[in-house]
Short mmCIF file of the C-alpha atoms (twelve columns), coordinates in Angstrom:
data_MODEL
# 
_entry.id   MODEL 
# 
loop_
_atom_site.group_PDB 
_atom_site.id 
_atom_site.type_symbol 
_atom_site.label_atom_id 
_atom_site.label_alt_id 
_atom_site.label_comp_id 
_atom_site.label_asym_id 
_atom_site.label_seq_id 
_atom_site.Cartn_x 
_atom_site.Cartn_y 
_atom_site.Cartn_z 
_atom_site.pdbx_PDB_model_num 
ATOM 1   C CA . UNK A 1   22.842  -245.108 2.717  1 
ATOM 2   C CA . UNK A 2   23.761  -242.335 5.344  1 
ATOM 3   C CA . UNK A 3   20.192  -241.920 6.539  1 
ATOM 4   C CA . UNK A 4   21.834  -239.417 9.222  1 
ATOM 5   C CA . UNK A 5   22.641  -237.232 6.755  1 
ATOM 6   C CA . UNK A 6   19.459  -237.278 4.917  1 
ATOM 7   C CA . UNK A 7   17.582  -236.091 8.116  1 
ATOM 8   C CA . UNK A 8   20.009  -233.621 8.677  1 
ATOM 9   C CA . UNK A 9   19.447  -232.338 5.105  1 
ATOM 10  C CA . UNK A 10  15.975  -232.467 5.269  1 
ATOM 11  C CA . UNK A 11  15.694  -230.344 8.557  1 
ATOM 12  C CA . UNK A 12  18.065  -228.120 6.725  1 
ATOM 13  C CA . UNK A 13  15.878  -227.541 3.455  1 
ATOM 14  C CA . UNK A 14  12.518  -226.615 5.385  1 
ATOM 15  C CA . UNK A 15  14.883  -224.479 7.833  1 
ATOM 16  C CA . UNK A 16  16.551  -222.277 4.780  1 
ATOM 17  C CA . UNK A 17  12.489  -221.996 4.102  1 
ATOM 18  C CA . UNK A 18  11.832  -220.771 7.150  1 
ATOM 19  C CA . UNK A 19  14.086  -218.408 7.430  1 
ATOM 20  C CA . UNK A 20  13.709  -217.016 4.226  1 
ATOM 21  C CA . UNK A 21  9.423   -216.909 4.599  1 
ATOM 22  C CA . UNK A 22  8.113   -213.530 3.190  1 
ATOM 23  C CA . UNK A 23  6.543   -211.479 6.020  1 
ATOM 24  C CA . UNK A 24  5.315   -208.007 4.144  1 
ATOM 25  C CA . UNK A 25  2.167   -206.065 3.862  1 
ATOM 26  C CA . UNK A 26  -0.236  -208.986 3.517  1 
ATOM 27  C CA . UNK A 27  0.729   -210.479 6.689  1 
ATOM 28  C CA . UNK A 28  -0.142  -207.388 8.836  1 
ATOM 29  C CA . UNK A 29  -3.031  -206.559 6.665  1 
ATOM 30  C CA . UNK A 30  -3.856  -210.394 7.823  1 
ATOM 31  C CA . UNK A 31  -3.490  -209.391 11.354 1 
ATOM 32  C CA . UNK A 32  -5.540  -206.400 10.966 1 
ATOM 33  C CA . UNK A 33  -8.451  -208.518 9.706  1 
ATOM 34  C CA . UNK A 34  -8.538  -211.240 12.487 1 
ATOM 35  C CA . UNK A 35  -8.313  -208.400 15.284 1 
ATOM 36  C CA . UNK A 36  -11.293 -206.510 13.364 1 
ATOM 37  C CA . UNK A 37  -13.529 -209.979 13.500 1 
ATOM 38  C CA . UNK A 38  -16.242 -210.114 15.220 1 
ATOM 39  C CA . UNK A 39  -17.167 -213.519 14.969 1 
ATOM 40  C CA . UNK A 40  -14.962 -216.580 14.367 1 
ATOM 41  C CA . UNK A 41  -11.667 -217.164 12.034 1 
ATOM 42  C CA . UNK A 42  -12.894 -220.353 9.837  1 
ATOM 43  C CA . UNK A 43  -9.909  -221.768 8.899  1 
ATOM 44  C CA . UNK A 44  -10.212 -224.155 5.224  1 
ATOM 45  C CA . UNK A 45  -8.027  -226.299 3.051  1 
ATOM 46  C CA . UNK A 46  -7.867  -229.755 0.891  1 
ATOM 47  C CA . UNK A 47  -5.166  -232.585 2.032  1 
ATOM 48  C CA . UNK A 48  -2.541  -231.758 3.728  1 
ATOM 49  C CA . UNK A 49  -3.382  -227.971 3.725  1 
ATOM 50  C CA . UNK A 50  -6.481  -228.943 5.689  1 
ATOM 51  C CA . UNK A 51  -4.475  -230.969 8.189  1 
ATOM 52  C CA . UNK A 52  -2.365  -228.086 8.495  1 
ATOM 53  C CA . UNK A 53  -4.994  -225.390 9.039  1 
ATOM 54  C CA . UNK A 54  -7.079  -227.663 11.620 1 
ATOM 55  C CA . UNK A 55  -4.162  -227.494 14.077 1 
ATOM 56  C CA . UNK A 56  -3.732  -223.511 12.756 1 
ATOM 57  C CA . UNK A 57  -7.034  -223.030 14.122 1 
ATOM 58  C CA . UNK A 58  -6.773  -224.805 17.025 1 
ATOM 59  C CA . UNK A 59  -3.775  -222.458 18.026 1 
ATOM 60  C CA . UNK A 60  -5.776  -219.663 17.291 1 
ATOM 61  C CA . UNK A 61  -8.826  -220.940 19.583 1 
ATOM 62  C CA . UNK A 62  -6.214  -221.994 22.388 1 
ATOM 63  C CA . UNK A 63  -5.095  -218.560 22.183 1 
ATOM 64  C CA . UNK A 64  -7.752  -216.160 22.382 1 
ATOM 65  C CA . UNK A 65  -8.704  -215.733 18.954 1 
ATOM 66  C CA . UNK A 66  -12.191 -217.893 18.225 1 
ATOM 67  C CA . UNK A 67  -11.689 -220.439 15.253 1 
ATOM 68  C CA . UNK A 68  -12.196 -223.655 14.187 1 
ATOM 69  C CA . UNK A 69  -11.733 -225.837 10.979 1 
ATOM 70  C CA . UNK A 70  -14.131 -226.129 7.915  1 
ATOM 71  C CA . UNK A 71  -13.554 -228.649 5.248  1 
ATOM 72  C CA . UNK A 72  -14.375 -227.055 1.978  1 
ATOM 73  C CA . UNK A 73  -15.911 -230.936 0.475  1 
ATOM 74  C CA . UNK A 74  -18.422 -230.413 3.869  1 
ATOM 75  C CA . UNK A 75  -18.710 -226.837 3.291  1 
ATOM 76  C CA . UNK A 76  -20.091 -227.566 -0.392 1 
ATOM 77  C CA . UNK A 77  -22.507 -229.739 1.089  1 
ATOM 78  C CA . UNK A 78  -23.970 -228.051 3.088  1 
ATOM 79  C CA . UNK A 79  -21.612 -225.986 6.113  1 
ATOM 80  C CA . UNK A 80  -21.224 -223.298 4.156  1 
ATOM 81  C CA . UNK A 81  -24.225 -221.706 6.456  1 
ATOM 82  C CA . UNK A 82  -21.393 -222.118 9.371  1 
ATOM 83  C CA . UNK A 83  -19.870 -219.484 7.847  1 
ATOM 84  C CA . UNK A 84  -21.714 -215.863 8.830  1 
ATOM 85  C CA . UNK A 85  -21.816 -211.947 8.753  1 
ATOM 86  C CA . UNK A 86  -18.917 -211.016 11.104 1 
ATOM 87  C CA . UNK A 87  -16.630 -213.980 10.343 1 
ATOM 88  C CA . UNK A 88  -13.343 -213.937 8.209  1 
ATOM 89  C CA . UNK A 89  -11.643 -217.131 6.744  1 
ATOM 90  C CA . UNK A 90  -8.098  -218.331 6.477  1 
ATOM 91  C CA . UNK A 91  -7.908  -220.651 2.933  1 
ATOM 92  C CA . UNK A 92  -4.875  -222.837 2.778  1 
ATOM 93  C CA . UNK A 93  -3.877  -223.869 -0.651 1 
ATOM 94  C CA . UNK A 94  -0.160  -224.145 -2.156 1 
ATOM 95  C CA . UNK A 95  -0.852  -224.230 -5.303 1 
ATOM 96  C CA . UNK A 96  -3.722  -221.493 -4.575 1 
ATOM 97  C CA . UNK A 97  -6.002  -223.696 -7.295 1 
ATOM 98  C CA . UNK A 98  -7.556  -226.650 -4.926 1 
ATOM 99  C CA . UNK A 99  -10.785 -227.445 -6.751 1 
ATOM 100 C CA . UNK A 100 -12.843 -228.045 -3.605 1 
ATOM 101 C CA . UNK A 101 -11.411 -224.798 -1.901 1 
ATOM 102 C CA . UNK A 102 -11.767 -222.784 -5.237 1 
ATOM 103 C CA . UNK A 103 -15.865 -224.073 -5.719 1 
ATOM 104 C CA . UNK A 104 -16.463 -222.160 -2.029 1 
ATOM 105 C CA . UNK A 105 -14.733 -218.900 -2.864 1 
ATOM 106 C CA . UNK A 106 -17.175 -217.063 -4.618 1 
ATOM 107 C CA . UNK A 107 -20.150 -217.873 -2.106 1 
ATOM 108 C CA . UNK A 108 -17.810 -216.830 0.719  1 
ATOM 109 C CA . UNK A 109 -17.229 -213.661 -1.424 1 
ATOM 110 C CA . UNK A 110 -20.626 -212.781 -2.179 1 
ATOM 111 C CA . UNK A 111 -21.824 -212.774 1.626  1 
ATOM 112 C CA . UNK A 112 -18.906 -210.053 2.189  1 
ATOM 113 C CA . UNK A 113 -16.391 -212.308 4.187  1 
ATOM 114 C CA . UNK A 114 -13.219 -210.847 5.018  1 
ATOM 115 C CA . UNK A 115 -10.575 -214.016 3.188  1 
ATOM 116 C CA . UNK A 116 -7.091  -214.311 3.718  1 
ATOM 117 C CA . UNK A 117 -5.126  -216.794 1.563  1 
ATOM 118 C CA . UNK A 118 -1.878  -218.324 2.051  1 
ATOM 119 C CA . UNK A 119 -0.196  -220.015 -1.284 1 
ATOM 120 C CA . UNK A 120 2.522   -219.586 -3.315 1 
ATOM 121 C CA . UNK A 121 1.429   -218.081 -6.197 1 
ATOM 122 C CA . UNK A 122 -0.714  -214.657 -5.778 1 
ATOM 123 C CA . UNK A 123 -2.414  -214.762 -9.385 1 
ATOM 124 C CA . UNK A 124 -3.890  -218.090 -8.456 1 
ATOM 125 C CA . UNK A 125 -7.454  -218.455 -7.588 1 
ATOM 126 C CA . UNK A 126 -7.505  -218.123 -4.421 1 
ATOM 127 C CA . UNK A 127 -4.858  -215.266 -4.782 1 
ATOM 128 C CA . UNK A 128 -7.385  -213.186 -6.740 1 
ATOM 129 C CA . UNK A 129 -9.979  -213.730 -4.098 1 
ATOM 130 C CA . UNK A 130 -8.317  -213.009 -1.297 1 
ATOM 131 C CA . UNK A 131 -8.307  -209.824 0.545  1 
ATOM 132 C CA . UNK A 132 -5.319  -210.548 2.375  1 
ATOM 133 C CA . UNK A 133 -2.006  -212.759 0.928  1 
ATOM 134 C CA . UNK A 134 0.279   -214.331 2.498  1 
ATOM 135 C CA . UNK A 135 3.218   -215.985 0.381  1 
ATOM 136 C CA . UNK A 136 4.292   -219.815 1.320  1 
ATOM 137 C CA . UNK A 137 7.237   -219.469 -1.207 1 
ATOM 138 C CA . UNK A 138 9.843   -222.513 -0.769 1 
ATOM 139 C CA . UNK A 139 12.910  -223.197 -3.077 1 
ATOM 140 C CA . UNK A 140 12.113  -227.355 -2.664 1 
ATOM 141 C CA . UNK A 141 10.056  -229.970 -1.043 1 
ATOM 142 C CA . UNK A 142 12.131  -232.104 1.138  1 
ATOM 143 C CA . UNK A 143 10.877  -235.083 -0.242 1 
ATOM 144 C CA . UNK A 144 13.343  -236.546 -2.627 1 
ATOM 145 C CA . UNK A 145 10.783  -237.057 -5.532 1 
ATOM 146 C CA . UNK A 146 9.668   -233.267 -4.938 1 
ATOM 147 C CA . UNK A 147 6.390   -234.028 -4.285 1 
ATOM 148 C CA . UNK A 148 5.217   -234.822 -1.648 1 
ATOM 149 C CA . UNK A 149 4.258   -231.678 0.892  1 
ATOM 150 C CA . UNK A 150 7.136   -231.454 3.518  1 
ATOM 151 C CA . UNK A 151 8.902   -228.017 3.224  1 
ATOM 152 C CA . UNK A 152 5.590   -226.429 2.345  1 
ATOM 153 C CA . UNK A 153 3.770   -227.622 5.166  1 
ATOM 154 C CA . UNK A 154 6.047   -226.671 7.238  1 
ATOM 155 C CA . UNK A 155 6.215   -222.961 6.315  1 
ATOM 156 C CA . UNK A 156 2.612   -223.216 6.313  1 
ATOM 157 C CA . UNK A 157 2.653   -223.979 9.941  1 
ATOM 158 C CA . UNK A 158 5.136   -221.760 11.324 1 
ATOM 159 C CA . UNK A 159 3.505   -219.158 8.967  1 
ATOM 160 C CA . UNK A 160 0.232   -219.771 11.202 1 
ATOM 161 C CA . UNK A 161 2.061   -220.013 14.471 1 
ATOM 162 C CA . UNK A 162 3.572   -216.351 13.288 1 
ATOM 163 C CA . UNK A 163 -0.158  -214.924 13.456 1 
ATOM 164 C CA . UNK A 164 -1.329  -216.728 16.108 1 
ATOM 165 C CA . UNK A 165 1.357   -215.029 18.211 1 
ATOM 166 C CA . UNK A 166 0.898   -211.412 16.478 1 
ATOM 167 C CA . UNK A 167 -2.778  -211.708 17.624 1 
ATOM 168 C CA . UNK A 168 -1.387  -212.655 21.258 1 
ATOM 169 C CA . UNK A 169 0.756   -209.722 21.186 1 
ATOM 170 C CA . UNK A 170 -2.101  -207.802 19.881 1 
ATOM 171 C CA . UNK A 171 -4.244  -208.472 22.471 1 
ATOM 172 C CA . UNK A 172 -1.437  -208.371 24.844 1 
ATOM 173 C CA . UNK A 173 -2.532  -211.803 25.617 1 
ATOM 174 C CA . UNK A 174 -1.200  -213.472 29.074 1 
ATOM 175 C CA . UNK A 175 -0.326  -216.478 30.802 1 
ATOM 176 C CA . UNK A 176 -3.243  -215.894 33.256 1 
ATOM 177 C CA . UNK A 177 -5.666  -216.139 29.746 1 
ATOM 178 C CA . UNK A 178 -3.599  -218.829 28.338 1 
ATOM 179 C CA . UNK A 179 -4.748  -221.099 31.534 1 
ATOM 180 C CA . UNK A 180 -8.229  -219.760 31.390 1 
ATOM 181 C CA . UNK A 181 -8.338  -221.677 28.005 1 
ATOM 182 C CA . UNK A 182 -6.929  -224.776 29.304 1 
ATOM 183 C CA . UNK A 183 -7.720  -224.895 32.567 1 
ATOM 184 C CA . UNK A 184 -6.952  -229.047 32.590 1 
ATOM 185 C CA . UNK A 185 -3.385  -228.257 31.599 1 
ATOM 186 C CA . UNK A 186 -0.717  -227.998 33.950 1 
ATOM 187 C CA . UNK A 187 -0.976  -224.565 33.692 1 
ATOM 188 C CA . UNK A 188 -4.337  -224.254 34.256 1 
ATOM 189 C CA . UNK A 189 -4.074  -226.559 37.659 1 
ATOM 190 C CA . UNK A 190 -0.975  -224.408 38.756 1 
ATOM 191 C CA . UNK A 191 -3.323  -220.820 38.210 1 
ATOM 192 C CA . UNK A 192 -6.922  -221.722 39.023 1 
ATOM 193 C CA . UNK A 193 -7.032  -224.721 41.014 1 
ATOM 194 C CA . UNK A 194 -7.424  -224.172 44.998 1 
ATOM 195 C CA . UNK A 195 -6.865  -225.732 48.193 1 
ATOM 196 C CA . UNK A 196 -10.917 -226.266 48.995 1 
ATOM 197 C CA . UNK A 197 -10.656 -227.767 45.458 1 
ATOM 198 C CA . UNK A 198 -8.622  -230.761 46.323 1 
ATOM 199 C CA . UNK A 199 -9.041  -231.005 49.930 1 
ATOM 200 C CA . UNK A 200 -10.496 -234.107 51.982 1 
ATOM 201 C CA . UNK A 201 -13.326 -232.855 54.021 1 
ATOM 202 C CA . UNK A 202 -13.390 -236.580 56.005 1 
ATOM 203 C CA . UNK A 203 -11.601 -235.055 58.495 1 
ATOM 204 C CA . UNK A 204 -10.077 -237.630 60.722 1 
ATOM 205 C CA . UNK A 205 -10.684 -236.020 63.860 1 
ATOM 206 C CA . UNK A 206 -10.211 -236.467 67.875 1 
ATOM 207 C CA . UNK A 207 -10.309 -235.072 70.765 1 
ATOM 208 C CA . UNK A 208 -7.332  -233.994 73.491 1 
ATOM 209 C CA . UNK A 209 -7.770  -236.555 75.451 1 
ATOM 210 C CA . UNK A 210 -7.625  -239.238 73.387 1 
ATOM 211 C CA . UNK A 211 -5.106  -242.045 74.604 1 
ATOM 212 C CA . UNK A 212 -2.326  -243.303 72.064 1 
ATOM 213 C CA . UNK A 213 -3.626  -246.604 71.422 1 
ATOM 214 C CA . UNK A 214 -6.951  -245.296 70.646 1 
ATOM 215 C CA . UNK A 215 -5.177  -242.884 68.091 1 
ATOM 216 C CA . UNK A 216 -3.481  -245.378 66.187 1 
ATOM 217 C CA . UNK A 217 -7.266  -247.156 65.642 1 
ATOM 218 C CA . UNK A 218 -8.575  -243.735 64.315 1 
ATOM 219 C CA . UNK A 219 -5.123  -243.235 62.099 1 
ATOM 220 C CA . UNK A 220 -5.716  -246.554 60.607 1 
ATOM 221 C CA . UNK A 221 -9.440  -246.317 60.119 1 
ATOM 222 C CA . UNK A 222 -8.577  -242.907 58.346 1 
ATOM 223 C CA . UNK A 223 -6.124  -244.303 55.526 1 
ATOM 224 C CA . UNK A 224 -3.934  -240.741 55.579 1 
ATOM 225 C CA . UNK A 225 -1.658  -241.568 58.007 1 
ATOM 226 C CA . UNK A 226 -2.837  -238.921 59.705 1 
ATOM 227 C CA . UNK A 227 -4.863  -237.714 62.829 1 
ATOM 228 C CA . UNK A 228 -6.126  -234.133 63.660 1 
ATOM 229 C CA . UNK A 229 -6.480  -233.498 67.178 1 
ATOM 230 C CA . UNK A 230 -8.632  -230.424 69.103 1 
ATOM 231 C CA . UNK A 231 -10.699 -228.736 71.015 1 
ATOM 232 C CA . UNK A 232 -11.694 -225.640 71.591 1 
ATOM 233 C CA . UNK A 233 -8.382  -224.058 72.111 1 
ATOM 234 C CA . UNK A 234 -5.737  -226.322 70.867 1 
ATOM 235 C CA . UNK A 235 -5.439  -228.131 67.512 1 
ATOM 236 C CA . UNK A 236 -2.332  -230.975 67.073 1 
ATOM 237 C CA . UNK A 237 -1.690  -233.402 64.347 1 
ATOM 238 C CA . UNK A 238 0.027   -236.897 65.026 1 
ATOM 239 C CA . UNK A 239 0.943   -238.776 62.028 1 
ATOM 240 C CA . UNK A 240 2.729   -242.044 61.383 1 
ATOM 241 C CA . UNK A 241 5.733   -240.441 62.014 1 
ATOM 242 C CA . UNK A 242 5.515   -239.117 65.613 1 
ATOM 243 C CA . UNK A 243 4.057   -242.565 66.349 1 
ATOM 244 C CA . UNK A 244 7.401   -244.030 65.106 1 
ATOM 245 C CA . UNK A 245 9.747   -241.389 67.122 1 
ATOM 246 C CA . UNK A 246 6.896   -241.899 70.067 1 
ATOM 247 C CA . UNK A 247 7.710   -245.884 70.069 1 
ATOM 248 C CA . UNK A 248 11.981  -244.994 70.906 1 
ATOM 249 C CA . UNK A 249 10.769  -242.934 74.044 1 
ATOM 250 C CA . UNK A 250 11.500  -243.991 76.865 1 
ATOM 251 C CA . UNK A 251 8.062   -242.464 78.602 1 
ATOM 252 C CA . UNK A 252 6.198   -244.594 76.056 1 
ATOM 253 C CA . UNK A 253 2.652   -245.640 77.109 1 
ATOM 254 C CA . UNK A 254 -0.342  -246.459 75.008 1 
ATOM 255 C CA . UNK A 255 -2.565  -245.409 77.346 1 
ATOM 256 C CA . UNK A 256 -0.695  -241.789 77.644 1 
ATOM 257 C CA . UNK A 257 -2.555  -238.867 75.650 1 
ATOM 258 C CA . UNK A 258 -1.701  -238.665 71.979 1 
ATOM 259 C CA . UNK A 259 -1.360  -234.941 72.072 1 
ATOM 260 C CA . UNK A 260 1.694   -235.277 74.087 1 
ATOM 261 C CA . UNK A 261 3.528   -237.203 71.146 1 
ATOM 262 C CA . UNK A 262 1.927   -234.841 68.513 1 
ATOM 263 C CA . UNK A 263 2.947   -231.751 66.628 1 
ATOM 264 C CA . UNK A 264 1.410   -228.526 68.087 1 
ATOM 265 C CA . UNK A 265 0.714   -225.717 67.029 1 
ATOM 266 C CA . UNK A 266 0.640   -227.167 63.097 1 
ATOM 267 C CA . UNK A 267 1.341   -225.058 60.161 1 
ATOM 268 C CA . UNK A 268 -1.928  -225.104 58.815 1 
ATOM 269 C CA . UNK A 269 -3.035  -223.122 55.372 1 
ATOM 270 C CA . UNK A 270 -5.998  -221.607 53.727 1 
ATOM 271 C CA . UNK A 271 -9.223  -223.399 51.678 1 
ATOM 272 C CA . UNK A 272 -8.532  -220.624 48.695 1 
ATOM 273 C CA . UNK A 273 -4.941  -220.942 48.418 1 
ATOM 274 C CA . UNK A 274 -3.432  -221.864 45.311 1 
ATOM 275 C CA . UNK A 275 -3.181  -225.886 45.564 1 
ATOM 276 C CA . UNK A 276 0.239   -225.024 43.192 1 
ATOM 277 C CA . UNK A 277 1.937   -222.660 46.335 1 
ATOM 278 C CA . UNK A 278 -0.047  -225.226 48.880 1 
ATOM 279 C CA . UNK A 279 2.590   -228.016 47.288 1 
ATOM 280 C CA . UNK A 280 5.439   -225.778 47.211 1 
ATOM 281 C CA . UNK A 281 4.888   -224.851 51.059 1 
ATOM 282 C CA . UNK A 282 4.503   -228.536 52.146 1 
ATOM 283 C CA . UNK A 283 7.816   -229.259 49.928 1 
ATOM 284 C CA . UNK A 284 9.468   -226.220 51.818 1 
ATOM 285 C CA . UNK A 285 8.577   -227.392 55.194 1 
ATOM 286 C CA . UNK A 286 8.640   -231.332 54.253 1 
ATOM 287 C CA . UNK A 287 5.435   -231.499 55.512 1 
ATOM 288 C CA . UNK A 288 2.856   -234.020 53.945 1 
ATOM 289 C CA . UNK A 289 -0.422  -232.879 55.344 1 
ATOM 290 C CA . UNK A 290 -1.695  -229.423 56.590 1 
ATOM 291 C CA . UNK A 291 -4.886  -228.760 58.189 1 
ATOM 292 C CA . UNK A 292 -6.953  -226.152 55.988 1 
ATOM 293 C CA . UNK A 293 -9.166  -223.341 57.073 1 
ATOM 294 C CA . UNK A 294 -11.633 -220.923 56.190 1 
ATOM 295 C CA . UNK A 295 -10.474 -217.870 58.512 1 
ATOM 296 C CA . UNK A 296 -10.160 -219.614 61.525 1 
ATOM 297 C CA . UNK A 297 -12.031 -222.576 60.931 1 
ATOM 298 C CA . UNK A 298 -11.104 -226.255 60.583 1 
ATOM 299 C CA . UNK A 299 -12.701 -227.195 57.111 1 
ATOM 300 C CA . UNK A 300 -10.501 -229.811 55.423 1 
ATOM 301 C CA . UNK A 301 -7.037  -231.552 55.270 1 
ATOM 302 C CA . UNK A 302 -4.773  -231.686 52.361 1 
ATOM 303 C CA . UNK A 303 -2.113  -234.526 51.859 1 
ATOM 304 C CA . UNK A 304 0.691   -234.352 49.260 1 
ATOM 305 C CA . UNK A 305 -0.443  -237.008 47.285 1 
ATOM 306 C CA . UNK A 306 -3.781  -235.557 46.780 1 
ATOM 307 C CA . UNK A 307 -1.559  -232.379 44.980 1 
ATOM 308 C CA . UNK A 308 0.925   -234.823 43.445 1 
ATOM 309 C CA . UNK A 309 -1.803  -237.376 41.995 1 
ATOM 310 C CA . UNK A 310 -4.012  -234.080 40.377 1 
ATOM 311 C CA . UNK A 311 -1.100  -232.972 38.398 1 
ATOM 312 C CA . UNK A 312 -0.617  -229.755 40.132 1 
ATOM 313 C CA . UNK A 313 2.937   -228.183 40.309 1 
ATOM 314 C CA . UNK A 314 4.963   -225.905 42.282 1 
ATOM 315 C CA . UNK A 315 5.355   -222.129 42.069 1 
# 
């Protein structure tokens, strides 16, 4: 059995679905009710359907539209009352007759609820009822026994990803909002999180005239490989590598000042930059730690790792 060729025929049967899905008046009046809701999109559906509409709504919540899944069994028993004045509901059914989804209907009806449906037939039940319709017509299921929901589902999906990114476009939506809802993604990190977010305020810090061998006690006893050193005028930082390039000098002295084997004049950067263009300075200058301020002031250090081991990205 060419199992190779059965995949390939199965992405090929819910493909010729896809791009053959009706988009007509019902879709757009669909879009028209979402953007006029005032409260939340309640999403519903039995079996598969209702796996299929809980990630539709979570698309819709992730992308500025407020939603979230009902299960019409729970609704009967009780959750119907999640359901209020100002709220619309999406109803997933392919055949359009569920028995579960068709009990909740009328009582969604009655309290004036705006009700798009998506199935295949538009004189089903939840055809009848529905304000809006949207068509999930398919020539065949990919399963071979032509039962079991595959190319349905599918359309069903990318029928719900096709008006979660209407709304988007809608609300002219943007990347900056995208983050704001997931502001633990990596997008989130790279717009929102700072500098002063991630920074170590343990400062390991030292005076000018510290000596070399007292430098490398501090360096150790600070575990970054790093040591800041100022006073009032000057700031320097000597890290593991200057310590290194100071041992193959040949004016090497551990009781000499560590300032004279440290960088001066550091490139330093600000507390409420973007940690995301922090990381893609230090990768610039191949620098692993830069001194951070507040205006002028010495507030903080931030190490590569600390960006690399948070998740946060380049610009």
């Amino acid at each position: 059995m060419d199992f190779k060729q059965i995949a390939k025929q199965v992405l090929q049967i819910e493909a010729h679905a896809l791009d053959n899905a009706v988009i007509d008046d019902g879709f757009i009046k669909a879009l028209d009710i979402i953007q006029e809701t005032k409260g939340k999109l309640i999403v519903t559906g039995v079996g598969k359907s209702g796996l299929i509409g809980a990630k539709i709504a979570a698309t819709f919540a992730s992308t500025g539209t407020s939603s979230f899944f009902l299960h019409p069994t729970e609704a009967l028993h009780g959750d119907l009352g999640m359901i209020s004045k100002g709220d619309s509901v999406l109803a997933i059914s392919y055949s359009g007759e569920s028995e579960e989804l068709a009990k909740i209907l009328p009582h969604i009806k009655r309290f004036d609820i705006p009700l798009i449906g998506m199935s295949r037939d538009k004189n089903s039940t939840l055809g009848k009822y529905a304000d809006a319709f949207i068509p999930t017509i398919i020539h065949q299921e990919a399963c071979p026994l032509g039962v079991a929901p595959t190319t349905s589902t599918t359309l069903t999906l990318a029928l719900g990803d096709a008006l979660a990114v209407c709304m988007m476009k809608k609300r002219n939506f943007s990347k900056e909002d995208f983050a704001s809802f997931h502001p633990g993604g990596s997008l989130g990190k790279q717009l929102f999180i700072k500098v002063k977010d991630l920074m170590n305020t343990k400062i390991p810090l030292a005076n000018d005239d510290i000596s070399l061998k007292e430098a490398i006690v501090k360096i150790t006893e600070g575990k970054i490989g790093h040591l800041i050193i100022k006073d009032n005028q000057t700031m320097a930082v000597l890290s593991d590598g200057d310590l290194r390039r100071a041992l193959l000098r040949d004016d090497f002295d551990l009781n000499a000042k560590a300032i004279a084997f440290a960088t001066t004049n550091p490139k330093t950067i600000q507390a409420d930059i973007l940690a995301s263009q922090a990381l893609k300075f230090m990768e610039e200058n191949k620098i692993q730690l830069l001194p951070v301020l507040d205006k002028q002031q010495l507030v903080g250090v931030i190490h590569i790792h600390d960006l690399v081991e948070a998740g946060i990205k380049g610009l």
